[in-house]
N, C-alpha and C positions, 0 to 999 in steps of 0.2 A: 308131874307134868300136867297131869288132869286139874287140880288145884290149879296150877300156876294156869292154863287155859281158863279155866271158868271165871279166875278172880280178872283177866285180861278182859274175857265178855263182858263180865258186869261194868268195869269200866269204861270201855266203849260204849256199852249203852249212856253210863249218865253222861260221857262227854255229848252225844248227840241230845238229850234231854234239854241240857244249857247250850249249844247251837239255837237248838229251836226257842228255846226263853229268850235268847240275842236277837232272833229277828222278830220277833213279833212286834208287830207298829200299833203304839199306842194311837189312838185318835182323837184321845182327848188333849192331847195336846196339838198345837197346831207349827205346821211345816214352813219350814221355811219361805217357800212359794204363796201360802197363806197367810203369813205374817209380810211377803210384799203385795200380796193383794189388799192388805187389810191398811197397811201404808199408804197406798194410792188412794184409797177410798176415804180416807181421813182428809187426803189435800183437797180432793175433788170435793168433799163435802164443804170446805170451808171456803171456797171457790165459789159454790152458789149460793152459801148463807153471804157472801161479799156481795156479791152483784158488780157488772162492769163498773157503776160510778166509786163502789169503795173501793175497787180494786186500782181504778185510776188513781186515786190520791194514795193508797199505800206503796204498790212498787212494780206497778205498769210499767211496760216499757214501750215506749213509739216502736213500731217497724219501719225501718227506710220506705215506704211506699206512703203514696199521697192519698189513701181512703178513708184513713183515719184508722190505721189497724193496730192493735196493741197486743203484747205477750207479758206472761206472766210463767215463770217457772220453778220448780219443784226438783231434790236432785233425792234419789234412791241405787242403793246398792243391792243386790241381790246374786247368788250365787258368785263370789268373786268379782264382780264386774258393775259400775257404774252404770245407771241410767241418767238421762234429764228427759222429764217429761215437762211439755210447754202447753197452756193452754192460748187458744188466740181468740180473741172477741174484736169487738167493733163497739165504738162510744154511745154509738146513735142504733139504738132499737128499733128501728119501721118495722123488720122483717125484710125488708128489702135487702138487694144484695149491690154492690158498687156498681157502676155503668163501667163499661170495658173502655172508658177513654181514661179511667186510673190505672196507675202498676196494682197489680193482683196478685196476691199470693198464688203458686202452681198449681195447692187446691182447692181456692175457689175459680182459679180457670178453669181448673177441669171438673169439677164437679157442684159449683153454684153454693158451696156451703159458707155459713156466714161466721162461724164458730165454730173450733173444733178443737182436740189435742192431739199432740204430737208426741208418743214417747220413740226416746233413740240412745242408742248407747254413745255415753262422753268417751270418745276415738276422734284419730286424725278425720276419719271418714267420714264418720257422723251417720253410717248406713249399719244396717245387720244384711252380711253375707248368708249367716244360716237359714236355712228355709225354716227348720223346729224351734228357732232361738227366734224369730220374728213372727210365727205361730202363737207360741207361748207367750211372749210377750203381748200380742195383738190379745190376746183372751182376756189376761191379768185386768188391762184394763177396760176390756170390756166387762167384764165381772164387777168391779167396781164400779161402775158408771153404773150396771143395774140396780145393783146395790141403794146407789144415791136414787133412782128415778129420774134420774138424767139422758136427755135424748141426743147429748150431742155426740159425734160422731168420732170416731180414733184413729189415728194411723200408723204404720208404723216405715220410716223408709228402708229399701230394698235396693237390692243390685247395685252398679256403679253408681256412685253419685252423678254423674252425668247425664243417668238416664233419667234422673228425678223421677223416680219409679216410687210408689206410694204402695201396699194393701192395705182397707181398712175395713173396719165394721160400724155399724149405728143402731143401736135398739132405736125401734119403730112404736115401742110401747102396748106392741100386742104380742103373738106368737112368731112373729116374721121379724127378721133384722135384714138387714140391708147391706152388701157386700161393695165394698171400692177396688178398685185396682188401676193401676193408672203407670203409664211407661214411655217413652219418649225414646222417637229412633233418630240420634241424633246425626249420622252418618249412612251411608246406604241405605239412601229408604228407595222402598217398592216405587216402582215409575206407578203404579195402581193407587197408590196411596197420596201421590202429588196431585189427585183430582178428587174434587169432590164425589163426583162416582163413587170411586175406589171407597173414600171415607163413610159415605152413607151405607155401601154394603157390610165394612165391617163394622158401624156402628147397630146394623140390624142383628149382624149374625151372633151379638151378645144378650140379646132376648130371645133366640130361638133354639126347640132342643134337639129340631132334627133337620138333616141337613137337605136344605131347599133351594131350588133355584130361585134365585133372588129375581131373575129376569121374569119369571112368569107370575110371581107376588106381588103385592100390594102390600107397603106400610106407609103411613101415613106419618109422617115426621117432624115434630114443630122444634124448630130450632134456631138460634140468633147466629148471626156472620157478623166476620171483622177481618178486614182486606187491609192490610199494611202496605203500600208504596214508597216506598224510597227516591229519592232525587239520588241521580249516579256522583259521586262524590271526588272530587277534584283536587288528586294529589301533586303534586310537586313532580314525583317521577313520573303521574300518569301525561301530564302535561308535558314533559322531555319526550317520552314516547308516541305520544298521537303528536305533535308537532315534528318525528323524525319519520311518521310511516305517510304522515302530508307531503316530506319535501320530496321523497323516496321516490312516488310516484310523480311526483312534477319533476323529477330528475334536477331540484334547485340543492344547493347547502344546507343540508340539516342541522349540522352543527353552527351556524350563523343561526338559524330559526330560531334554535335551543336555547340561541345566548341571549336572545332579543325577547324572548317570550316575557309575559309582563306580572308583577304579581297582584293580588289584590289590592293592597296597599299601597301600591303607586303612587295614588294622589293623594295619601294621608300626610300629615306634620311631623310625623314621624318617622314617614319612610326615608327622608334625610339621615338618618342616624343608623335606625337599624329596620328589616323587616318578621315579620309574625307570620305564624300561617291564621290562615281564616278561622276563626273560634268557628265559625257554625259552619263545619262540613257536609251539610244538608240537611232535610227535613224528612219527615216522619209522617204522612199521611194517614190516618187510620178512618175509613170507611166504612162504620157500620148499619147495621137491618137489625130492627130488633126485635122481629117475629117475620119467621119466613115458614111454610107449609111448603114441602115435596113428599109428594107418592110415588116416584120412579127413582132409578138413576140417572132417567134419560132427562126429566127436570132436574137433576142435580146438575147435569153436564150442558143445562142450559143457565143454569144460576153462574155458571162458573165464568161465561163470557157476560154476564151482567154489567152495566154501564155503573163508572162509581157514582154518577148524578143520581142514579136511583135511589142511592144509600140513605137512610133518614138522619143521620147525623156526620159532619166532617170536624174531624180532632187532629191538629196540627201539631209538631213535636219539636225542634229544633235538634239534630244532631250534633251536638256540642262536641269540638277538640278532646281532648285527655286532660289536656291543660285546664280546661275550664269546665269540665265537666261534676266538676267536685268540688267542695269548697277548701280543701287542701292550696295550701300554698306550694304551685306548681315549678318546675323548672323552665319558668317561662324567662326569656333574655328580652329585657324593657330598660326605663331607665331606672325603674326603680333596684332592679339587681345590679346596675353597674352604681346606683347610689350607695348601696352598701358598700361596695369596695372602698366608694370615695370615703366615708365615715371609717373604712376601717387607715385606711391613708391617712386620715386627720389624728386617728389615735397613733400612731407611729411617727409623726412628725414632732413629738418634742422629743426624738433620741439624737438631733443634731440641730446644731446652731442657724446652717446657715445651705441651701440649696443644692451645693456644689459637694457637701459632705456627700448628700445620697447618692451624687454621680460618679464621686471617686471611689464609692463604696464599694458599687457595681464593678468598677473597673480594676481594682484592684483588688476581691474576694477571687479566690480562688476554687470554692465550694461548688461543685455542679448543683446542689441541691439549693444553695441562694443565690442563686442565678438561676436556676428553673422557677423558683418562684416569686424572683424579679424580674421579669420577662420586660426585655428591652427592645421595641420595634424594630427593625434596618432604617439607616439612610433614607432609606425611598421613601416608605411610608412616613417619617418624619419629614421628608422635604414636601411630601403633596400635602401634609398636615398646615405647612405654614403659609405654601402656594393658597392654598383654599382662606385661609387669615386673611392674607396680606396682599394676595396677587389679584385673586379671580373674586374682585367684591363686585357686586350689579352697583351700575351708577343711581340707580332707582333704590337701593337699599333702603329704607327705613330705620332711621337710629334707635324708634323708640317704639315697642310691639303698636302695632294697628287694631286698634278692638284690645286691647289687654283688660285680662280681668281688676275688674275694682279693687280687687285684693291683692294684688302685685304689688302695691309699691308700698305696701304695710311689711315687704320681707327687703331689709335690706342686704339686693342686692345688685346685677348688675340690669339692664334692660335688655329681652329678647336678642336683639338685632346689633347688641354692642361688641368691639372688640372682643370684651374680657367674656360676656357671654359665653360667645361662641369659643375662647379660649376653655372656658370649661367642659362646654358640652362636647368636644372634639378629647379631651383630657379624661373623658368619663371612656370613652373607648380605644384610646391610645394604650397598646400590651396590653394588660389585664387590670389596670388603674392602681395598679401599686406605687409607692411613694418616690420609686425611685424612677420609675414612668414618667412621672408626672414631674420631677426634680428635671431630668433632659429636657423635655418640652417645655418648662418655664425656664432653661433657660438660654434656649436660642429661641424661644421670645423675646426674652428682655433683648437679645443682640438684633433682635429684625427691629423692634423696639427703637433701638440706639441708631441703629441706619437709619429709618426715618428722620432722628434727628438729624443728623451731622450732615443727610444730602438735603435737608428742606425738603422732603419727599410727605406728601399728608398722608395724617394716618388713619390708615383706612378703616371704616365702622367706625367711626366716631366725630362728634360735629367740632367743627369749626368757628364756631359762634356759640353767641349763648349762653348764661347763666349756670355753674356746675350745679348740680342737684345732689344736695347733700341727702337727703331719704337713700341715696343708693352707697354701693361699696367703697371704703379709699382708692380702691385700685380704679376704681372705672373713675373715681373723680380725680386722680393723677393723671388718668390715659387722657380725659377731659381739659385737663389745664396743660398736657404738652400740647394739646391738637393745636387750641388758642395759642402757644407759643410759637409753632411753626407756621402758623400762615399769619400772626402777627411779622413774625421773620421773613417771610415771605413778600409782605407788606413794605418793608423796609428797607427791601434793595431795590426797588427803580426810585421809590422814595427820593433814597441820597441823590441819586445823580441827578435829580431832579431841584434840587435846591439851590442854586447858583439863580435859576430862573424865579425867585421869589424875590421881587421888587416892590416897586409900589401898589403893582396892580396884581394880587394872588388871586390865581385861578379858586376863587370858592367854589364853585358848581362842581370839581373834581373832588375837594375836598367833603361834600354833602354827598357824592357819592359813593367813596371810599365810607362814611360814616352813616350810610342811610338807616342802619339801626338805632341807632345811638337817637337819645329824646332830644331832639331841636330844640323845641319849644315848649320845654318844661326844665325848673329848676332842678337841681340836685338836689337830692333829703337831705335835711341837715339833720345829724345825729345828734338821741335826745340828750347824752352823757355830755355833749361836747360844750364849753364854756357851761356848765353848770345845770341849766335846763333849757338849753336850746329845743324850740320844737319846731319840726319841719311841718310845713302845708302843701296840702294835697286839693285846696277848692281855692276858689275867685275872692278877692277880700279886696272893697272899692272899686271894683271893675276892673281887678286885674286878670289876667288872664292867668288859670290854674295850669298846672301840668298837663293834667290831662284833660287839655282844649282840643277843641274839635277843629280837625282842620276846617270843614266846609265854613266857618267863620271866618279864616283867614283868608280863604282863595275867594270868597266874596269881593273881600276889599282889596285882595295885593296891589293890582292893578293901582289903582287909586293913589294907597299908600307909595309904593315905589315910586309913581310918580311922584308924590307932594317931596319925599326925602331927596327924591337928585334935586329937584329945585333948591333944596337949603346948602347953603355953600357952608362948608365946614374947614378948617385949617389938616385938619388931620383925616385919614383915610379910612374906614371901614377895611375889617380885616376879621375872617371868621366868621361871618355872621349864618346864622340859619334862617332866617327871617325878618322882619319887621312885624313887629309885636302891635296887635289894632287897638287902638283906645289906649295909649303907653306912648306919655312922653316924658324928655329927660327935664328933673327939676331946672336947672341953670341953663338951659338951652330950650329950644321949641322944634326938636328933633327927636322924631319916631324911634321909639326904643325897638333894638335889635335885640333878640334871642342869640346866643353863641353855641358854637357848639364846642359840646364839652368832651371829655374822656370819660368811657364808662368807668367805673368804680373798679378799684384793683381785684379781681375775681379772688376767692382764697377757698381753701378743700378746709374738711372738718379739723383735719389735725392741725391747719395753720386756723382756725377760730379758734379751739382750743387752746392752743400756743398763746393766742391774743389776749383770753380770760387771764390767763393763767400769770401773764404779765404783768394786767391789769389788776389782779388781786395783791398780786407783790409789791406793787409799787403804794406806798402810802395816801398817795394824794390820785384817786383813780378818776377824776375830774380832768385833774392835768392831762394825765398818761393817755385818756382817750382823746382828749384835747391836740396831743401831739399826734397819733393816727390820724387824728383827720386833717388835720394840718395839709397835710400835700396835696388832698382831694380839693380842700377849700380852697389854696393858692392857686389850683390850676384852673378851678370854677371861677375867680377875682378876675387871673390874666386872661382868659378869653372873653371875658365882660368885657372889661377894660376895653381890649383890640377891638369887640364890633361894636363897643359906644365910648368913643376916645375922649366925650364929653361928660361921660357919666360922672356923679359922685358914691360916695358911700351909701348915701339914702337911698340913690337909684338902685343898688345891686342887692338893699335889703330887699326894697320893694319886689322886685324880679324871684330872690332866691328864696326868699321867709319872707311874705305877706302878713302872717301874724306878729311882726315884731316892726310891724308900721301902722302906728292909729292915725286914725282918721279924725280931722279937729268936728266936732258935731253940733260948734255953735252958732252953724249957719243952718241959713232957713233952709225947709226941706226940697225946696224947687233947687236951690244953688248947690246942693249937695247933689242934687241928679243929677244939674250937669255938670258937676265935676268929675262924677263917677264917668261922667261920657266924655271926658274929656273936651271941653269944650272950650276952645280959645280965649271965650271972655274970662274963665276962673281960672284961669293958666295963672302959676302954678298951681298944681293941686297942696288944698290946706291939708297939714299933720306934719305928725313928729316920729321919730322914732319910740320907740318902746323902751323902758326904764334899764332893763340889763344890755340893749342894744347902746344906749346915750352915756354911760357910766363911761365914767375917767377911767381908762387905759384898759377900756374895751379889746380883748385878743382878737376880735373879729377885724377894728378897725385897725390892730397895728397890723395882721396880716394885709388887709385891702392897701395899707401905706408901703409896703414891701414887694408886695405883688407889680409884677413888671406888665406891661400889656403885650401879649405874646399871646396868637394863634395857636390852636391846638396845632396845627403839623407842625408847629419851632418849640413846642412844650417837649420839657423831658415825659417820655411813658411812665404812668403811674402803673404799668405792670415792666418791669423789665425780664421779658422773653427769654433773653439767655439766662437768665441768674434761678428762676421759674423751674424753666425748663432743664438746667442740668440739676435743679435740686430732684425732679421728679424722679431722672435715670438713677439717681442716687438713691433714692427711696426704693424701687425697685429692683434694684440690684442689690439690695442689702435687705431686704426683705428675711424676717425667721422665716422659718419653714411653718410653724401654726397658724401664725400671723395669716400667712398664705391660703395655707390648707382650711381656715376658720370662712374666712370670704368665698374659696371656691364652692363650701360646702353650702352658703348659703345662695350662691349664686346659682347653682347647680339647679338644688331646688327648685327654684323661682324660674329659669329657664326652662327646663323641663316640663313645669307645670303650665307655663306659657304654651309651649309649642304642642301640648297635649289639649292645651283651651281653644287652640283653633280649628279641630276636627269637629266636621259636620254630623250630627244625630239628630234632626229633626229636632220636633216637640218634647222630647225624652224630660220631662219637668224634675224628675227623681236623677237624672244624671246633672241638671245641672246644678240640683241643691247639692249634691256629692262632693262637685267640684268648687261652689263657694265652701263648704264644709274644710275640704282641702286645705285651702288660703288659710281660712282661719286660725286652722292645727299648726299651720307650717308658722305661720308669723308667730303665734304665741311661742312655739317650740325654740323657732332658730335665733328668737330674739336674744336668749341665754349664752349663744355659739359664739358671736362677736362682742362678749361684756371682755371688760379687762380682764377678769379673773382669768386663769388657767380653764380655757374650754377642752383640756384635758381631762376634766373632771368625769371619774365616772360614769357619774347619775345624769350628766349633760350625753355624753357618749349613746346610754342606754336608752334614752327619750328617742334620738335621734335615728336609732336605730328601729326603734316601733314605728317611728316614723315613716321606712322604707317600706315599712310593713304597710299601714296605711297606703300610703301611695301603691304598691304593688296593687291593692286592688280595687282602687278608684282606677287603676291605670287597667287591670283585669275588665271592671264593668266596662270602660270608655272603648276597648276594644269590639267589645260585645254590641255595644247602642251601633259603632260607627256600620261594623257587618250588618246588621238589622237593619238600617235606616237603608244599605244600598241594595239590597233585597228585596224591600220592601217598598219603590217609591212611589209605585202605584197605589198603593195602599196604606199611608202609614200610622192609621190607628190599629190595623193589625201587628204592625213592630211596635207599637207604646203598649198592646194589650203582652206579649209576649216578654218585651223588656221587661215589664212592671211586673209579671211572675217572676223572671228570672231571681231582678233585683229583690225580691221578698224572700224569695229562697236564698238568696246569698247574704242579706242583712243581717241575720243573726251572728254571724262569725266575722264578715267587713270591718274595723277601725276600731278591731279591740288590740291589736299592736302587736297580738301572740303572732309566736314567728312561724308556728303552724297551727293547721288549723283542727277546731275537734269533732271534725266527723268525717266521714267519707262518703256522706249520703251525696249521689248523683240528683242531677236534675232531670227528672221527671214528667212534670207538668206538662200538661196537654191543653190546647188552646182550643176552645170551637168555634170552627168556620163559618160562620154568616154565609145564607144565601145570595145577598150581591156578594160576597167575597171570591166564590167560587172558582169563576170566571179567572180571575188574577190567580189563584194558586193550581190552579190546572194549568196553566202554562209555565209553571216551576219543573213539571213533570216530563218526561217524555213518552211517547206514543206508546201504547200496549205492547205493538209490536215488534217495537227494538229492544229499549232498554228499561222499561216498568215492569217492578217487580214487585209481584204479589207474592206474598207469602201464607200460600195458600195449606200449608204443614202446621202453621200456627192458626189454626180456627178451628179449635175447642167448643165443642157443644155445653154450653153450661146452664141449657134447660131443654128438656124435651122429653118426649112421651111418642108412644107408638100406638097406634091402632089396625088392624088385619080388614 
C-alpha cells in the first residue's frame, strides 16, 4: 500500500512538472495579435512609401462626396474574425482642410482631420459592439502607425451605426498622443444642447478636470458656424390639407378647393398628357462664419440669434426629388416610360395578321392572368379618347408644330398637332399601351375615320389643301389625301346644281375664287421624262412672262389691258380665263393672251410614287409610260388654253407653257428685237419658230393640242377623282398589318413627344438645348431602321430602340429639372444656368449611354455660392425665423478651435 502510494506521489508530481512545461509562453515567437500588428504595419508602410498620387493611379477609390476624397483598403483576419481597414486621403496636399460648403466625411466634420484610417470589422454593421474588441483593436493600429512614424490618426467605429460614434487615437510625435471620441444623439436630444449655450458648455467641460461652474469662467473659444435653412417643402398631401383647414375656417367646400388646387406643371407641354412632382422640393441654405471668438455662453446665446447676412459665405443646395436625386434611372412615369411599352407593342405585333386578331383575342381569352396584362380601358374612357380626336378640335389648331425643332422632320413621322399625332400620343396612355390597347383604339378610329367619309364631315387636325408631304408617315399622308377628298366632295355638290346656269356668259370671278390657290398665271411643269426630253421653264424667255411673275406687273396694266381686249371683237367667247398675260399676244390674232386656269396636279402619297416607278421600270419603253401619266395633266392644261384663248394655236400654248421650246428668230437688228420683246404692234407678229423636238412630224404634244376639246376647268373631268382616292385610303387603313402600324406609331410617338417636350420654357439653359438637338439626331439616325422594308421585327432594331427610351428618359429627366429651375429662379437666372450647369455635369457621365440602369448611386450634392447682389432674391425663398425657418442648429460641429482660461 505504502509502495503503491509513494509510486502514485511520484507520478503526480511529474504530471504537474509537464503542466507547467505546457504553459510556459515562449516569447520568441510571436503571437497571434503580433503577427496582426505586424500585418497592419506592412500595409501602412507601403501606403506612405505610395503617396496619394500613386495611390490614385493604382486603386483609389472616389468617395461619393464632392472634395475630392479617396479610400484605399486592406482586408485582415485576426482571431476568427475579419477586419477592413481603409485608409482616406485627399488628391491635393495645401494642408488645408475642405470649406463646409462640400459633403464631408463625419470625421473631418467632427474633427477637422484631412487623412486618416478606419479599421472595422466586415459585419452587417460595420461597428464593434465590444468596448475590449474596439480597445484592442484601436491599439493594434496605433502600434503600427508608430512603428511607421506616421502621424495620422485611427479610429475605430462604436455603438449603433446610427450614432456614427467614432473613438480614436493619433501619435503627436512626442510623448502625448491625442484622444477622438465623437457621438451623435440622434433622437431625444437635451432641449440644452439645441442651443449654442448648451453646446459651448459641453464643449468646455471636455478640457476641464474639475468640475466648475461654467457661468463664473472664462474660456475663450475660436470656432467656425454653419446654419442650414430649409425652404418648407410642398407636398401633394400637404397642399390637400392646408387647402382643407383654409376652407374650414371660411366655412366654403374643402373638397371643391382640393379638387381645383393647381399643380406645378400646369402650364408645361406636358401637363396635357401626364403630371410630375416638382424635381426640386426645396433649397438648402448653408450659412457659414469662418472664425468666430465667444468667451461666455451668454455670447454664444447672442451668436445663436445672429442675422444669416452677417455670415461670410452663402451656399445654395437644391433639394432634389428621389427621382432625380441620383443618377439611377428612376420610376418616374414620362413619355419615355410609356415609350417603352410602345416598342414593347411593336415587338408583339407580328403574332397576327391583321388588328381585329388582337381584339378578338382579348375577347375571347379566358385567362384572368391575359387579361390582367392586357388591360382594356371601359367605354367611357374610349369615347372621351375619340371625343378629344375628333370632337373637341380648337378651330385655331395648327396643323404643323409652331417653332418645331429643325430636327423633326429628319424623323419620319407625323407633325405635332396632326390627326395621327395625337392618335399616338393618346395611345401611349390608353390601359397600359399593350398591343391589344392599342388594336381597340385603332380601330374605332378607322370607323370615326369612315364616318367622316360617308357624311362629308371634315377631318379634323388635318388640312384641307395643300401639297402631301412625303418626309412624314403613310398614315398621316392617307389621312392628308382623304381630308383633300372630302372637301373636294364637298366642293361638288352645290357645283352640280349649279351647271345648267353655264351659258355663254360663266361666272369666272366664282371660279378664281373657288381656285384662288391654284397658279393663274403660271404654266404647268412639263415633266422632263415626258416625250423624250421635255424641259419645263421656270423664268421669262423673249419677254414672256415666267411662272413665277410678279403680280404688281400685272395690276399695273390690267386696267389698260382689259380695256384694249373688250375692244377686240372676237367670234368666240373667253371662258376660264385668270388673267390677261401683259406684253403676250396671240400669233394669228392681235388679242392679249389670257392665263387659264388650271387643275392642280393629281396629288399622290409615297406608296402611289412608288407604285408609279415601279410601273414605269416594267414597262419597256419608259419614255412612253411616263408619256401616258401625263397625258391627262397636259390635255387638261391644252382645254383650258384653248377656252380662255379660243384664237390660240399650238405655237401660242408652247410659248405660254414651255418658253424654252420657242426660239426666237435673232436676225433682226437689236432695236427690232426690243421691240418685239415688248410687244410692239409694228413687229406684230413676234419672229421665231418652234424648237426641233416641238416641230417634228407627229409631235405627241401636237396630236394631244389636235384632241384636246376647249373646256373650262369647272366642265373638265378632275384629275384626282375624290371618291376612287378616297375609298382606296379607308381601304389602306383598314387593312393595315399590325407592324406596319406599330412601325409608324413608334416613329411618330418619338417625334411627337420630343415636340411637345421642345416647347417647354428654360431660359438660357445652352447645355439643355444642345441635349435636345442631340436627341433629334439619335432619334432620326435610330428610327430611320424602324420603317425600312425589312422586318423591323429585327432584334438588334428592337434593342437600339429601346436604349433609345433610355436616352430620352433623361434628356426628358434634365428637361424637367431646367423647366422647375428656370421658374424659380426668374429673377435671377444666371443663378438657375450656374446650378443647371452643376447639375448637368454631375449627371453627364451616366446620360445617353443607353444602359437601362444606371452605375452609381452617388447623389447630388453640389453647392452653389451666393453672390452678394444674389442675396436679396434668395432670402425671399425663405420664410421668417419666426415661423417656419429652420436652423439646424444640432448640426454645427466645431472643426477647429482652441481654448484659453
Amino acid at each position: 500500500m505504502a509502495s503503491t502510494s509513494n509510486s502514485k506521489s511520484i507520478a503526480e508530481d511529474d504530471e504537474g512538472e509537464e503542466e507547467e512545461i505546457a504553459r510556459f509562453d515562449d516569447f520568441t515567437l510571436a503571437s497571434s495579435w503580433e503577427r496582426f500588428i505586424s500585418d497592419i504595419e506592412v500595409v501602412c508602410r507601403q501606403w506612405l512609401d505610395d503617396g496619394p498620387q500613386n495611390l490614385l493611379v493604382k486603386s483609389a477609390v472616389p468617395m461619393d462626396l464632392s472634395n475630392g476624397l479617396y479610400k484605399v483598403k486592406s482586408e485582415f483576419k485576426y482571431a476568427m474574425k475579419s477586419y477592413c481597414m481603409e485608409y482616406y486621403f485627399q488628391a491635393t496636399n495645401d494642408g488645408k482642410l475642405a470649406d463646409w460648403n462640400q459633403a464631408l466625411h463625419d470625421l473631418q466634420l467632427s474633427f477637422g482631420v484631412k487623412e486618416f484610417v478606419v479599421i472595422a470589422p466586415q459585419s452587417a454593421s460595420g461597428v464593434v459592439l465590444d468596448s475590449p474588441e474596439a480597445s484592442k483593436l484601436l491599439s493594434a493600429v496605433a502600434i503600427a502607425l508608430s512603428n511607421c512614424t506616421s502621424l495620422w490618426p485611427a479610429f475605430v467605429p462604436v455603438h449603433d451605426p446610427s450614432r456614427k460614434a467614432y473613438i480614436g487615437i493619433q501619435n503627436m510625435g512626442t510623448v502625448f498622443t491625442r484622444r477622438f471620441e465623437a457621438d451623435r444623439i440622434g433622437s431625444q436630444v437635451p432641449i440644452k444642447l439645441m442651443h449654442l449655450e448648451g453646446l459651448y458648455e459641453l464643449f468646455v467641460s471636455k478640457f476641464t478636470y474639475t468640475k466648475v461652474d461654467f457661468s463664473m469662467q472664462q474660456f475663450k473659444i475660436h470656432f467656425k458656424m454653419r446654419l442650414t435653412y430649409r425652404t418648407p417643402t410642398y407636398d401633394d398631401e400637404d397642399e390637400v390639407h392646408e387647402a382643407d383647414a383654409g376652407v374650414t375656417e371660411s366655412g366654403g367646400n374643402a373638397e371643391g378647393e382640393a379638387r381645383n388646387k393647381t399643380q406645378w406643371d400646369d402650364d408645361c407641354p406636358w401637363s396635357e398628357w401626364y403630371t410630375t412632382d416638382d424635381p426640386v422640393k426645396g433649397f438648402e441654405l448653408l450659412a457659414i462664419w469662418s472664425e468666430i471668438t465667444a468667451e461666455s455662453s451668454l455670447e454664444m446665446a447672442e451668436l445663436e440669434n445672429a442675422s444669416p447676412f452677417e455670415a461670410e459665405k452663402w451656399f445654395l443646395h437644391p433639394c432634389l426629388s428621389e427621382n432625380f436625386s441620383d443618377i439611377s434611372d428612376g420610376k418616374t412615369i414620362g413619355f419615355a416610360s410609356q415609350l417603352c411599352l410602345l416598342v414593347k407593342a411593336l415587338e408583339m405585333s407580328l403574332e397576327a395578321q391583321f388588328m381585329e386578331d388582337f381584339v378578338s383575342a382579348v375577347e375571347n381569352s379566358g385567362s384572368d392572368n391575359f387579361k390582367s396584362s392586357a388591360v382594356i380601358p371601359p367605354p367611357t374612357v374610349l369615347d372621351r379618347v375619340l371625343k378629344d380626336l375628333f370632337h373637341q378640335v380648337a378651330e385655331a389648331q395648327p396643323y404643323l408644330s409652331v417653332g418645331e425643332h429643325k430636327g423633326s422632320r429628319a424623323i419620319k413621322g407625323a407633325p405635332l398637332y396632326s390627326l395621327f399625332a395625337q392618335f399616338c400620343l393618346h395611345a401611349l396612355w390608353f390601359g397600359n399601351c399593350n398591343i391589344h390597347a392599342i388594336a381597340v383604339l385603332w380601330v374605332e378610329f378607322v370607323r370615326e375615320v369612315r364616318w367622316c367619309w360617308e357624311e362629308s364631315q371634315p377631318l379634323p387636325r388635318m388640312p384641307a389643301n395643300g401639297i402631301i408631304d412625303l418626309s412624314t408617315c403613310l398614315i398621316n399622308q392617307k389621312l392628308h389625301m382623304l381630308a383633300i377628298c372630302i372637301d373636294r366632295q364637298r366642293q361638288q355638290g352645290p357645283k352640280l346644281s349649279d351647271t345648267s346656269r353655264h351659258d355663254s356668259t360663266p361666272d369666272d370671278s366664282k371660279i378664281q375664287k373657288d381656285l384662288q390657290d391654284q397658279r393663274f398665271f403660271s404654266p404647268r411643269e412639263a415633266s422632263e421624262d415626258f416625250d423624250g426630253d421635255c424641259e419645263s421653264s421656270q423664268s421669262t424667255s423673249n419677254g414672256l412672262l415666267s411662272p413665277m411673275a410678279e403680280e404688281a406687273s400685272y395690276n399695273s396694266k390690267n386696267h389698260e389691258i382689259a380695256t384694249y381686249a373688250i375692244s377686240k371683237s372676237s367670234e368666240h367667247e373667253r371662258r376660264g380665263s385668270a388673267g390677261a398675260l401683259p406684253n403676250m399676244m396671240l400669233l394669228h390674232s392681235r388679242e392679249i393672251m389670257h392665263a387659264p386656269i388650271t387643275q392642280d396636279p393629281p396629288l399622290m402619297t409615297e406608296d402611289m410614287h412608288e407604285e408609279r416607278l415601279r410601273a414605269a421600270e416594267a414597262c419597256a419603253d419608259s419614255f412612253n409610260f411616263s408619256a401616258q401619266l401625263e397625258k391627262e395633266i397636259l390635255l387638261s392644261d391644252m382645254s383650258a388654253f384653248k377656252a380662255a384663248n379660243p384664237e390660240a394655236v399650238f405655237e401660242d400654248f408652247i410659248r405660254w407653257h414651255s418658253p424654252k421650246d420657242w426660239e426666237d428668230d435673232h436676225s433682226e437688228t437689236g432695236a427690232s428685237q426690243t421691240s418685239t420683246a415688248k410687244g410692239s404692234k409694228n413687229e406684230w407678229p413676234p419672229r421665231g419658230r418652234l424648237s426641233k423636238r416641238m416641230s417634228e412630224y407627229g409631235s405627241s404634244w401636237r396630236k394631244i393640242w389636235n384632241e384636246a376639246p376647249a373646256l373650262e376647268v369647272s366642265k373638265q373631268k378632275p384629275l384626282l377623282d375624290p371618291n376612287r382616292e378616297g375609298e382606296k385610303v379607308l381601304h389602306y387603313l383598314e387593312t393595315l398589318r399590325p407592324h406596319q402600324l406599330l412601325e409608324q406609331m413608334v416613329c411618330t410617338a418619338f417625334r411627337a413627344a420630343a415636340d411637345t417636350l421642345n416647347q417647354t420654357s428654360f431660359g438660357d439653359l445652352n447645355q439643355m438645348t444642345t441635349k435636345i438637338g442631340q436627341l433629334y439626331l439619335t432619334m432620326s439616325s435610330t428610327l430611320k431602321y424602324v420603317q425600312s422594308h425589312s422586318r423591323s421585327g429585327d432584334s438588334d432594331i428592337i434593342e437600339d430602340v429601346r436604349r433609345l427610351c433610355v436616352i430620352f428618359g433623361h434628356v426628358e429627366k434634365l428637361l424637367t429639372i431646367a423647366a422647375s429651375l428656370h421658374r424659380k429662379f426668374l429673377r435671377a437666372p444666371l443663378l438657375a444656368e450656374a446650378i443647371f450647369r452643376d447639375y448637368h455635369d454631375y449627371y453627364q457621365k451616366n446620360m445617353g449611354n443607353g444602359t437601362v440602369q444606371g452605375d452609381s448611386k452617388k447623389e447630388f450634392k453640389k453647392k452653389h455660392e451666393i453672390r452678394a447682389r444674389e442675396r436679396d432674391m434668395v432670402a425671399t425663398m425663405f420664410t421668417p425665423p419666426q415661423t417656419e425657418l429652420k436652423a439646424e442648429k444640432a448640426k454645427m460641429p466645431v472643426c477647429k478651435c482652441r481654448f484659453s482660461r
